[in-house]
N, C-alpha and C positions, 0 to 999 in steps of 0.2 A: 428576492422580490416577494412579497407577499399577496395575498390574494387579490385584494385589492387594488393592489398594482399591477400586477395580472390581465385583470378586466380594463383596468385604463389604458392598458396597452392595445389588448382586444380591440377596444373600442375605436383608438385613432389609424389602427391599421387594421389590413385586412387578414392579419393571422391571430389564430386562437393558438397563445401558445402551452394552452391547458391542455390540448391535442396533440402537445408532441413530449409530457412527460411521459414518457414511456420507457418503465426500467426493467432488465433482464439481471435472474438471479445468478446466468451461468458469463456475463461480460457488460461492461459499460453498453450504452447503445446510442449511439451518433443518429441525431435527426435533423435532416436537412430543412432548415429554415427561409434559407431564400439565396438565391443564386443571381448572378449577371454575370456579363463579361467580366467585370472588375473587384469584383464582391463576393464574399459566399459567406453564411452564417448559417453554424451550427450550434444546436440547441444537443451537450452531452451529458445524458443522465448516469450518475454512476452511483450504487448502493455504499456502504461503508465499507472499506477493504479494496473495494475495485480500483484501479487506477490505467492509466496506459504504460507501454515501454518508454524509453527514452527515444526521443524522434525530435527531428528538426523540420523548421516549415521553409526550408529551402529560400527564394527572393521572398517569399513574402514574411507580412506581418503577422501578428499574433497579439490577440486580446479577450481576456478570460472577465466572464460577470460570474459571478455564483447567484444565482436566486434562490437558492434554499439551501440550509446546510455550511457546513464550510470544505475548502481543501486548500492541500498541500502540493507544491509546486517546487521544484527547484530548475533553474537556467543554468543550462552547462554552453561554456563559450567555449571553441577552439583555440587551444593551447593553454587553455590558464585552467590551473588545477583546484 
């Protein structure tokens, strides 16, 4: 997302999320964006080279935006190699 886009978002809601890039030289850094009963979104900054382990998100969903930069992702499904 670019800056631009950035502030348009700013603007229609009430988070700045120019406030929650915040990156760490020694790990990825998860920033909690907004939370309910039914909802959670994180905003994760990672440097080049960072990445997470393999992990599963249990019943829930799962959906990734990049705003800046690119990554790499693979889905691993149980039982199929």
């Amino acid at each position: 997302m670019e800056e631009s886009s950035l502030s348009d978002f700013n603007k229609y809601t009430q988070i700045n999320l120019s406030d929650l890039k915040n990156f760490s030289n020694f790990k990825y850094a998860r920033n909690l964006v907004v939370k309910s009963k039914n909802f959670e979104s994180l905003m994760l900054c990672l440097l080049p080279e960072q990445g997470t382990l393999r992990h599963n998100h249990g019943v829930s969903d799962a959906m990734t935006i990049v705003l800046s930069g690119e990554i790499k992702y693979k889905n691993y499904y149980p039982g199929v190699s």
